[in-house]
C-alpha positions in Angstrom: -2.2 20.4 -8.0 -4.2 23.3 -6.3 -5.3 22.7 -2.7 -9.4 22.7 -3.1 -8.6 19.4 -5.6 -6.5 17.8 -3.6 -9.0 18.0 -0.9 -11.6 16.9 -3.1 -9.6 14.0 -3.9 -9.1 12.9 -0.1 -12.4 13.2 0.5 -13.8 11.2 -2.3 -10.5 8.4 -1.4 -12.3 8.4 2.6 -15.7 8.6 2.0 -15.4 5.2 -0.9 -13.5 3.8 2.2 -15.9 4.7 4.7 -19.2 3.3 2.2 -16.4 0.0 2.2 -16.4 -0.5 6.1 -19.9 0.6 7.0 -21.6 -1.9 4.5 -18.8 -4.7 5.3 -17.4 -4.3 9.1 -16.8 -7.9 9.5 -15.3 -8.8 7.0 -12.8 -6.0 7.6 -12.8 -7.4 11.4 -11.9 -11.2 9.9 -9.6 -9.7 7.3 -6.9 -7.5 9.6 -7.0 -9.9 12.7 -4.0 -11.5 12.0 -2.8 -8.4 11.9 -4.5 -6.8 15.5 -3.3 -10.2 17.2 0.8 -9.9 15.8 0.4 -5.8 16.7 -0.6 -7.1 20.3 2.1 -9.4 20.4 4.8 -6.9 19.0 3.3 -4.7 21.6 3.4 -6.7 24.8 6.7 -8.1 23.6 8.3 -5.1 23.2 7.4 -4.3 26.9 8.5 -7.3 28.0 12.1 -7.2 26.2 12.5 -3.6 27.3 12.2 -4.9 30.9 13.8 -7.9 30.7 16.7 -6.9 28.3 16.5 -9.9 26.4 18.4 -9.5 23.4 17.3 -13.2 22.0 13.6 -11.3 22.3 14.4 -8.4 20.1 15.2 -10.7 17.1 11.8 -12.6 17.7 10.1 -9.1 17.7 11.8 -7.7 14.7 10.7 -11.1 12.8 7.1 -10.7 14.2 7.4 -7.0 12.8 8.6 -8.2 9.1 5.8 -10.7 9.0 3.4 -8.2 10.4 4.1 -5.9 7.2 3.9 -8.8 5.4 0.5 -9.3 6.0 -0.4 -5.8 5.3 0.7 -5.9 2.1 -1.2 -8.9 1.1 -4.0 -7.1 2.6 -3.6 -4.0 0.8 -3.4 -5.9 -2.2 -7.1 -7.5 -1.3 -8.2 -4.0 -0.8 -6.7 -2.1 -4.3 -8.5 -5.1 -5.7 -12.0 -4.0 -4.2 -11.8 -0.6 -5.0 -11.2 -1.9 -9.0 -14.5 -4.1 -8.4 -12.2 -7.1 -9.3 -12.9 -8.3 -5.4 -15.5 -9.4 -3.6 -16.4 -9.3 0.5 -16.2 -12.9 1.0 -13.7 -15.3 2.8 -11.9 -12.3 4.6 -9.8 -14.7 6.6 -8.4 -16.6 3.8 -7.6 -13.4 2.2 -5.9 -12.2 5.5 -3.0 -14.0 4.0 -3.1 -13.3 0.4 1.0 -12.4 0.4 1.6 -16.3 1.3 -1.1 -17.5 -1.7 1.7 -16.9 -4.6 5.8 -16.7 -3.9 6.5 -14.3 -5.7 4.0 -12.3 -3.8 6.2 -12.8 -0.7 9.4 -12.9 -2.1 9.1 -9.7 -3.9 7.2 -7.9 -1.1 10.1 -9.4 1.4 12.6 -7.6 -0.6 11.4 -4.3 -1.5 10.1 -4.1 2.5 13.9 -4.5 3.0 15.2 -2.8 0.1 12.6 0.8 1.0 14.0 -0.3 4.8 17.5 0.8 3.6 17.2 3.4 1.5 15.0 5.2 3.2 17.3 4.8 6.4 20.6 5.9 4.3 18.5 9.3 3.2 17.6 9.4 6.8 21.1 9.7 7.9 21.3 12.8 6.3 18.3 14.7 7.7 14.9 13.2 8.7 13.4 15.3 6.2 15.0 13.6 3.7 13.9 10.2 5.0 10.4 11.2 5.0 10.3 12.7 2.0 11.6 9.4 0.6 9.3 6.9 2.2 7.1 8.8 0.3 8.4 8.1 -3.0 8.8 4.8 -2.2 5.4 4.2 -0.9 3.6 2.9 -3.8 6.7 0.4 -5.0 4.9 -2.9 -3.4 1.9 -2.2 -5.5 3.4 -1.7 -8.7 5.6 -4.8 -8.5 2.3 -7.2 -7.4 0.2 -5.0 -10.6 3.4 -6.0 -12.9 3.0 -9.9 -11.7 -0.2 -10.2 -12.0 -0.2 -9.5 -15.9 3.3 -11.7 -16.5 5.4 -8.8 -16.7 8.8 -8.9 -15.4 10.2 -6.0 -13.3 13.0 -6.0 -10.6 12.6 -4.7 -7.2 15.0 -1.6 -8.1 12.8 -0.8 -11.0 9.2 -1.1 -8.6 11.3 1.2 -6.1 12.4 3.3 -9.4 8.9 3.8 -11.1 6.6 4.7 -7.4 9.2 7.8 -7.1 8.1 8.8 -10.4 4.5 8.0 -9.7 4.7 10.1 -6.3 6.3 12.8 -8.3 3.6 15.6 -7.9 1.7 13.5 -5.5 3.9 13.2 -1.8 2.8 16.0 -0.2 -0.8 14.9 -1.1 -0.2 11.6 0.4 1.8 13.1 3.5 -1.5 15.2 4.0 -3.4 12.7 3.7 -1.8 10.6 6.6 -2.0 14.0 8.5 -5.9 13.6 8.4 -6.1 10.4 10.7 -3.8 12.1 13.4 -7.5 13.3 14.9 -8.9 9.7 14.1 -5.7 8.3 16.2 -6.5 10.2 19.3 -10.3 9.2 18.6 -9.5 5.2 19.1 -8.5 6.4 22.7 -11.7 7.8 23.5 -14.8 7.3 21.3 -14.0 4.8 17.9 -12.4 1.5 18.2 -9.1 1.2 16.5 -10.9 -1.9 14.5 -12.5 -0.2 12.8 -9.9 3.1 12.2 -7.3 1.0 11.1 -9.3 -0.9 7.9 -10.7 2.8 7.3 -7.1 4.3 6.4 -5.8 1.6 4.9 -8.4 1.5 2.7 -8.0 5.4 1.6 -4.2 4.7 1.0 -5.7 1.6 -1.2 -8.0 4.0 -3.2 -5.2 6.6 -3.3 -3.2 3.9 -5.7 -5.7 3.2 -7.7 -6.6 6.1 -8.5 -2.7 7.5 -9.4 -2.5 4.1 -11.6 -5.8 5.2 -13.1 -4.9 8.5 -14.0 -1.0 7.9 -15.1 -2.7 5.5 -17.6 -4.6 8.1 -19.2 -2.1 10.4 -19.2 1.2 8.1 -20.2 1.5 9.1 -24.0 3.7 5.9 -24.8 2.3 3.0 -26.4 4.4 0.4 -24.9 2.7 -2.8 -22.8 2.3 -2.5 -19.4 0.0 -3.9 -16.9 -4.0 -3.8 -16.8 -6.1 -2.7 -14.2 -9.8 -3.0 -14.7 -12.6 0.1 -14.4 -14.9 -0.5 -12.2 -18.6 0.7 -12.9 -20.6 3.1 -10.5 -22.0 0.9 -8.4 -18.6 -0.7 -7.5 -18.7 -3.8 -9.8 -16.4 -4.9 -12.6 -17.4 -3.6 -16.3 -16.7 -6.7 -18.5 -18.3 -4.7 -21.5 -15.1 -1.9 -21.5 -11.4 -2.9 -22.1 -9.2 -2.7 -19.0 -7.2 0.0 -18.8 -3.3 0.7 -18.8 -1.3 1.7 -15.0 0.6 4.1 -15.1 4.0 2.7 -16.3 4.7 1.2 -19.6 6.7 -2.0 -19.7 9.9 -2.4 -17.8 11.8 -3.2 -20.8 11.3 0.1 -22.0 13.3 1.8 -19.1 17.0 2.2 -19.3 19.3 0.8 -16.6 20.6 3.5 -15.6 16.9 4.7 -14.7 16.3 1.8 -12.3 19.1 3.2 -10.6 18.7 6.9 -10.8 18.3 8.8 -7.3 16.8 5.5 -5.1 
């Protein structure tokens, strides 16, 4: 992918997120403030423990962590789901914990957080290049495994980890540049911008940088096999009821080999 189109593409990923969050600020406020207030409270607690050096404290704030990206990934899910026009901007607080509305939501999410935790450690231990370039790969696995579920479609959390490396394959240093281009946003919260509303705003782009990949691997994956549906949103943002929903990016588990799932984790 040349440069000049992958900076299109980030642009076009912030400036959807950007029309999101200036049209709907509260409801991005009400939607991440579970989130701000566990952040605080990792935060304070973290100075607190290193202070105090309470060791019973450090399991409470690695619990409060788990749960914290937890919430994110319910979130994220509300916010793929808006950028498909499948969502709407109502009951943000409610949808602030979307990953506890369906147990397999939070199981599977528990276990890939754990499961991209490890492997991305392991790879880590060789050289932090590595481990970077493998969070990368990873990135996307939470995402596939909700799309999967939400069409009945089995997959296991090897296989979710297995088919976001192949999605990212092409696509990681695009992502890692894209995370580069809220470093100057990140030093903005200190001074000018709230982090309120910075926060929503990059989580959001990652959102749109999903759906997009899933978009694009479906209408370039030349096997006919099942897989999940995502649904095309129209210009203005709304969901197109006239035109048939279109395919992600991966075919149906089944159709993947064992030895696949556990190819180069």
């Amino acid at each position: 992918m040349e440069e000049e189109t992958m900076a299109s593409r980030r642009r076009q990923f912030k400036s959807d997120a950007r029309g999101f969050l200036d049209k709907n600020f509260s409801f991005y406020l009400l939607l991440f403030l579970p989130i701000y207030i566990l952040g605080l409270a990792v935060g304070f607690g973290n100075v607190a423990f290193n202070s105090g050096n309470n060791l019973g404290g450090g399991d409470w704030l690695s619990l409060l962590s788990i749960v914290t990206s937890l919430l994110m990934a319910g979130v994220s899910f509300v916010m793929i789901d808006l950028q498909r026009g499948v969502g709407d901007f109502s009951a943000p607080v409610s949808k602030s914990f979307t990953i506890f509305n369906r147990g397999a939501y939070f199981l599977g999410s528990l276990a890939l957080i754990v499961l991209v935790g490890i492997f991305t450690f392991l790879w880590s231990l060789l050289l932090i290049v590595p481990g970077i370039i493998k969070s990368l790969a990873y990135s996307q696995a939470i995402f596939i495994y909700r799309d999967y579920l939400d069409q009945g479609k089995k997959i296991g959390f090897l296989e979710a980890i297995t088919l976001s490396r192949k999605m990212m394959d092409g696509h990681k240093w695009e992502y890692f540049v894209m995370g580069l281009s809220f470093i100057g946003w990140g030093f903005a919260c200190i001074i000018i911008i709230p982090i309120i509303w910075v926060y929503p705003y990059m989580h959001q782009t990652y959102a749109n940088f999903y759906v997009k990949l899933a978009a694009e691997g479906a209408q370039t994956d030349d096997e006919k096999t099942e897989g999940p549906t995502v649904v095309n949103p129209t210009e203005d943002g709304s969901q197109n009821s006239d035109s048939a929903p279109t395919e992600t990016f991966y075919p149906d588990s089944k159709s993947h080999g064992d030895t696949d799932s556990r190819d180069d984790q």
